[in-house]
C-alpha positions as CSV (number, residue, x, y, z in Angstrom):
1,X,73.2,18.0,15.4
2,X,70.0,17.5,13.4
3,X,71.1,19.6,10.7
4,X,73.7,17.6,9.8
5,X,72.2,15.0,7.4
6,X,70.0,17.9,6.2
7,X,71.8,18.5,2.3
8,X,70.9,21.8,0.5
9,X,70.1,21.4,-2.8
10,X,72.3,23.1,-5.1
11,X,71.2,26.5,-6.8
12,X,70.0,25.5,-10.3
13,X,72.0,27.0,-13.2
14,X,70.0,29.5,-14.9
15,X,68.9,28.1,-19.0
16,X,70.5,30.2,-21.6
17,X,68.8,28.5,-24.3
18,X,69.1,30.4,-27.7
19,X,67.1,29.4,-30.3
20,X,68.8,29.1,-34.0
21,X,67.3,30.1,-37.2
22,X,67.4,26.5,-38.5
23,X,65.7,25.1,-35.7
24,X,62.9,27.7,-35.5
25,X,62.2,26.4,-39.3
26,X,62.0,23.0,-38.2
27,X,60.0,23.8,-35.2
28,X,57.4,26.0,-37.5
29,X,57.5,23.1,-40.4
30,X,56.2,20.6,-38.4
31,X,53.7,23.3,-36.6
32,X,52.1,24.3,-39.9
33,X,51.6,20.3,-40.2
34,X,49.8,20.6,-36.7
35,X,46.2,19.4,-36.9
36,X,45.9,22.8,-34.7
37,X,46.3,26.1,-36.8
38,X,47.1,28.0,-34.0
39,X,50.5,26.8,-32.6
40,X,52.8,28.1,-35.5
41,X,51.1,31.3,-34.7
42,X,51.5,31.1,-30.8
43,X,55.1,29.9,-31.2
44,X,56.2,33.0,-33.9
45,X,54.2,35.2,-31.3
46,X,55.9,34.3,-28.5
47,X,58.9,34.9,-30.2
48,X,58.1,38.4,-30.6
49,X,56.0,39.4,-28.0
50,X,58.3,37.7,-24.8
51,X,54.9,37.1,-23.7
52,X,54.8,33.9,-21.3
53,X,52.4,31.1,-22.8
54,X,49.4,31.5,-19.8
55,X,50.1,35.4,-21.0
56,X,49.0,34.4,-24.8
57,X,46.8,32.0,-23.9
58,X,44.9,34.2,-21.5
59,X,44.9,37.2,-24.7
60,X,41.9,38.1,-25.8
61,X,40.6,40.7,-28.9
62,X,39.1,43.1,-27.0
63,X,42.9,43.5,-24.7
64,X,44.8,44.7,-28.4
65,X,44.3,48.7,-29.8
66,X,46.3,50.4,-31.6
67,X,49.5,48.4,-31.9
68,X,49.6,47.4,-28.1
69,X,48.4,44.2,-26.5
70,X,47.1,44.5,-22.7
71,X,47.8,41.8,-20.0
72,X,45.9,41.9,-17.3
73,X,46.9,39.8,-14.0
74,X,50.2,38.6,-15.0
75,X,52.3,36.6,-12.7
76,X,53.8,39.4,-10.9
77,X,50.4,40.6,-9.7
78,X,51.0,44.2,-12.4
79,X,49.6,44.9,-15.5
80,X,51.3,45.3,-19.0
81,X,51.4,47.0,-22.2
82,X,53.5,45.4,-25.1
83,X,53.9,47.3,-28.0
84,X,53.9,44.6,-30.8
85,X,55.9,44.4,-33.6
86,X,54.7,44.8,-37.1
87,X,55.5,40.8,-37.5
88,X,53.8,40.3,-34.8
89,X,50.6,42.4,-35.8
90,X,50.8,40.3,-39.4
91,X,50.9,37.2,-37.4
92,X,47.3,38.9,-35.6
93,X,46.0,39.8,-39.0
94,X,46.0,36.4,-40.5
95,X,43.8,35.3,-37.6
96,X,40.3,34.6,-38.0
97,X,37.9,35.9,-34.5
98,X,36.3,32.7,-34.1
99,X,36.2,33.4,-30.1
100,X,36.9,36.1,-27.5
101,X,40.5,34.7,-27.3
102,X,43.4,35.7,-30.1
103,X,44.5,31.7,-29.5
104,X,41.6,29.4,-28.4
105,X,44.0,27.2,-27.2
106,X,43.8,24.8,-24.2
107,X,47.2,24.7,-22.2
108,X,47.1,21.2,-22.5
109,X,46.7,21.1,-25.8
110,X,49.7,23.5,-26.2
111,X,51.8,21.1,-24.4
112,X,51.1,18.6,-25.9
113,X,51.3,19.6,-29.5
114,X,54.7,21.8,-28.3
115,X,56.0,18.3,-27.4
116,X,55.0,16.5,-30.6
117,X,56.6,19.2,-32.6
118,X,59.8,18.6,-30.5
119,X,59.7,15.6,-31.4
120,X,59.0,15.7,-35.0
121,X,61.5,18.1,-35.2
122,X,64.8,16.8,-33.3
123,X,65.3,19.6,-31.5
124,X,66.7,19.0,-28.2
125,X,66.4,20.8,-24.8
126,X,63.9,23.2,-25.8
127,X,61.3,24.8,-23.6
128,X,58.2,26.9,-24.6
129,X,59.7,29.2,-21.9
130,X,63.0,29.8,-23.7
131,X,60.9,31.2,-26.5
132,X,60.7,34.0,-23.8
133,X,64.6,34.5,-23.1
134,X,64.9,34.1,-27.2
135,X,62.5,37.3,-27.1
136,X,64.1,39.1,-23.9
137,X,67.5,38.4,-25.9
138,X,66.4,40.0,-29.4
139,X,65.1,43.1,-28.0
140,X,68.5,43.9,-26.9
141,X,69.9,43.2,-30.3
142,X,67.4,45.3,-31.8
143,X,68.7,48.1,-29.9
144,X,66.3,48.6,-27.2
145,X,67.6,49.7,-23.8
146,X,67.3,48.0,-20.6
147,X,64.0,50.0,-19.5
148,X,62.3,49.3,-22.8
149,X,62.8,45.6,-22.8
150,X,61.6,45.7,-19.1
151,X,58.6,47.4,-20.2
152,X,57.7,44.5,-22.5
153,X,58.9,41.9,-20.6
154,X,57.4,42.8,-17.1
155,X,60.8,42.7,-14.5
156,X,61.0,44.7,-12.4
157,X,64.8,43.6,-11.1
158,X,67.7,44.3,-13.8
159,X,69.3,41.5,-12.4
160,X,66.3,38.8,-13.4
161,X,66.5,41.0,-16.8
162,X,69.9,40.5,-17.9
163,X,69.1,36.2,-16.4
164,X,66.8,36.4,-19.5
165,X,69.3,37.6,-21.9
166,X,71.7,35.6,-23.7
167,X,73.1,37.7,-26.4
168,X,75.4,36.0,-29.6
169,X,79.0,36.9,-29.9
170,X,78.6,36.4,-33.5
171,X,75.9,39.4,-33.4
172,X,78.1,41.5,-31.3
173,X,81.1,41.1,-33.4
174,X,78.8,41.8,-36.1
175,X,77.7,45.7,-35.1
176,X,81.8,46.0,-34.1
177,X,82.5,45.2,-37.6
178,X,79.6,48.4,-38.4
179,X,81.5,50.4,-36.3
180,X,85.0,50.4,-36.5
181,X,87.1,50.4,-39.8
């Protein structure tokens, strides 16, 4: 049979990459050192948007009113309305509108200072894209339901959802020890 020397590949395993506080410090110390004054922002951002990097990148002034950013042509072909958080709004407010985008960034250059911050930093098996699941998974821990956090994050599947959330035991043992006595 043909087929036979024909070896799937093996499903990969989903990331669940959480970000700790100590590392985000690291990661934004060496991005305020960036010759680029945009990354910190883009990184805290994307923290609390879940907004993917083409998503920030492609952001522009005249797509945020009122509290609510507006992608247009996002991967899965819909638009989306993200209602940003008062950090992220600060983060907004310290920008200067030296352009028609929020981050006149490159995606190159986002790379590749992403990478040298890595670097600087130490931390290990870290993707700009995990910045996304870190999002996805704080929503939930700030209480949002399941059709809220789709809302900002775009999926449309609950399944694809919950492979974007990674939620601490320590932060679930944590609102147990609120509750019971």
């Amino acid at each position: 049979n043909p087929m036979d020397s024909i070896v799937m590949p093996s499903p990969h395993k989903p990331r669940s990459r959480r970000l700790s506080k100590e590392e985000l410090e690291l990661l934004l110390k060496y991005a305020q050192s960036n010759r680029n004054i945009y990354i910190a922002s883009i990184i805290k951002f994307a923290i609390e948007t879940g907004m993917r990097r083409s998503e920030i990148l492609k952001l522009k002034w005249e797509n945020i009113d009122n509290g609510i950013a507006s992608l247009y042509e996002t991967k899965n072909g819909e638009d989306r309305y993200i209602p940003l958080t008062r950090h992220a709004q600060r983060i907004l407010d310290k920008l200067s509108k030296v352009s028609d985008y929020v981050f006149p960034v490159t995606v190159d250059c986002l790379k590749s200072a992403w990478n040298r911050i890595k670097t600087k930093s130490g931390v290990k098996d870290l993707r700009f894209h995990d910045l996304r699941h870190e999002s996805v998974s704080r929503f939930f821990e700030m209480g949002l339901s399941i059709p809220e956090v789709a809302l900002i994050s775009g999926h449309k599947d609950v399944r694809q959802l919950f492979r974007y959330t990674h939620l601490k035991p320590q932060n679930l043992r944590d609102k147990f020890s609120k509750i019971f006595i």
